[in-house]
C-alpha positions, 0 to 999 in steps of 0.5 A: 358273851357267855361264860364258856366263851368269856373263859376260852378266852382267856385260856388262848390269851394266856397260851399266847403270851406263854409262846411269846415267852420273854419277849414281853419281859414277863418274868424276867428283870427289865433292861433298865435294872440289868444294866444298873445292876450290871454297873453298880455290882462292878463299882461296889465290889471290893473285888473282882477278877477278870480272865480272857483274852485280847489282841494288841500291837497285832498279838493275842494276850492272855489275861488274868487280872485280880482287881482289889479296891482301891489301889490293889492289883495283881495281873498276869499277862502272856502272849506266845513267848512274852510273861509279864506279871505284875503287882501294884499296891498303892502307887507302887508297881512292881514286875517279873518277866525276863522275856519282857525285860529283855524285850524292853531293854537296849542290846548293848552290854550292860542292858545285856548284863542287867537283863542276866542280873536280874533272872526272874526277879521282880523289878520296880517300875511304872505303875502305866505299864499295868493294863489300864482297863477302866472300860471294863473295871469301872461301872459307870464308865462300863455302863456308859461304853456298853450299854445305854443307847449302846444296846441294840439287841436282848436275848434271854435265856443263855447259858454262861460259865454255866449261868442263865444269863441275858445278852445285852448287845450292841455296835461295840459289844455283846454283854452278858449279865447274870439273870437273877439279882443283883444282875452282875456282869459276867462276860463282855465280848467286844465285836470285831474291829472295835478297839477299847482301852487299846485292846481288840477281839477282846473276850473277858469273864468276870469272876470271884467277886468279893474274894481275897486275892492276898495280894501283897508287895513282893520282897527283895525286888530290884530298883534300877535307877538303883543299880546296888539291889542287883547282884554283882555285875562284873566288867573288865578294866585291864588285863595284866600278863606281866607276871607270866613266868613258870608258871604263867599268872595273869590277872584282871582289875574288875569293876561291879556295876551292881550290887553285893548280894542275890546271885544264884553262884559266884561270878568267874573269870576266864583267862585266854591267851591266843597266839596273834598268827594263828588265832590258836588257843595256847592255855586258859584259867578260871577263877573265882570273884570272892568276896565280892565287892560293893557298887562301882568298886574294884577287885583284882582276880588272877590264875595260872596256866602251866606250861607258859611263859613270857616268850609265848605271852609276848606274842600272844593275845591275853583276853579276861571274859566275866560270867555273871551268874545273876539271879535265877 
């Protein structure tokens, strides 16, 4: 063969592989170091965020969760009318979220009065309330949900959270991996009708790797088994109208089933009295709890209403309602 000819052939041998692109893997990194740079970065990272969305007990969540290691966590969850955030520090957990609360607790009056007392604080809970996403914050557990024997498919050249990025896909997931060194995971997108760590139609970014998310335990937080760090939490014992002359006084023994400290105002009293025939309001009072007292202690509260007397009172109905304000 000639030289003219010998050296045609090489031009037309590299104008094919030139149109074949990456499909031979020239100049591109191999699935094998994708997917172990993919797994690695994520078990090395001192930290890391993940932001998107996911299906669960039929509703579509946002999330956005900021995983410090070893034992740090600070998430946000919500749905259409569901907040729930959520710190865990060592094996401590603490929340806020007064829909959540709400939903979760009994319709019964203290659990009523316990959701009102406790506003928008933080609460300590249950460190398994916290979404538990090892698939997907784990390396090697990610590595071998996803990827492996999990692949099915390579496609190159995209472009993610603007990023080249190679897509890794499979039965389970498309995975989506930055194209340069050390290849950390940048996108999982589970595939439809596949459940992982209780969650579907999941779509999660992964962010900010190596960031100081500041995470710290909050301050002044709730504990419900015990029931002093709530605000005070007033209920009626009885009802006194024996000292209605002119003017007509009435009183109320409370009890406080939480604490001292923490509501946004005062709690009050308000005293009716409603004729027994005609269910018609014959006069009302407001007063004030001041001082407050502590946990599972008694106070007494009265007022006055003018124009009343023993002989309206005796056929008459006294009732004493509390509003706790709790906190904001």
């Amino acid at each position: 063969m000639s030289a003219g000819l010998r050296l045609a052939s090489c031009l037309v041998g590299l104008a094919l592989f030139s149109a074949c692109d990456s499909s031979f893997g020239i100049g591109s990194p191999t699935t094998r170091a994708l997917e172990a740079g993919a797994a690695d970065t994520l078990s090395a990272a001192k930290s890391f965020e993940i932001i998107g969305s996911y299906t669960e007990s039929s509703a579509q969540w946002s999330i956005d969760l900021q995983v410090t290691r070893p034992t740090t966590q600070h998430a946000v969850v919500s749905s259409a009318d569901v907040k729930l955030e959520a710190i865990a520090v060592g094996g401590d957990a603490y929340f806020r979220g007064k829909e959540f609360l709400s939903q979760h607790m009994g319709q019964d009056t203290l659990s009523r009065n316990l959701v009102k007392a406790a506003g928008n604080s933080w609460w300590k809970g249950s460190s398994n309330t916290l979404p538990q996403l090892s698939d997907f914050t784990d390396g090697a557990t990610l590595r071998e949900t996803f990827l492996g024997t999990a692949v099915t498919q390579r496609t190159d050249h995209l472009l993610v959270d603007g990023l080249d990025a190679i897509e890794l896909s499979g039965a389970r997931a498309d995975v989506f991996i930055v194209a340069s060194p050390p290849y950390r995971v940048l996108r999982i997108h589970l595939k439809s009708g596949v459940v992982i760590d209780g969650i579907s139609d999941g779509d999660l970014h992964f962010k900010n790797f190596d960031q100081d998310f500041h995470t710290v335990a909050p301050t002044d937080v709730i504990d419900f088994s015990n029931l002093s760090t709530l605000p005070p939490i007033y209920s009626v014992v009885s009802v006194d109208a024996s000292g209605c002359g002119a003017p007509c006084v009435v009183s109320a023994l409370l009890k406080n089933l939480g604490g001292m400290t923490g509501a946004q105002a005062p709690s009050t009293v308000t005293f009716t009295i409603t004729d027994a025939a005609t269910r018609q309001v014959l006069g009302s009072c407001k007063v004030l709890v001041q001082p407050d007292v502590g946990y599972n202690s008694t106070t007494s509260v009265g007022c006055a209403m003018p124009g009343l007397n023993n002989q309206l009172v005796n056929a008459a109905t006294v009732t004493a309602t509390v509003e706790n304000p709790g906190r904001a």
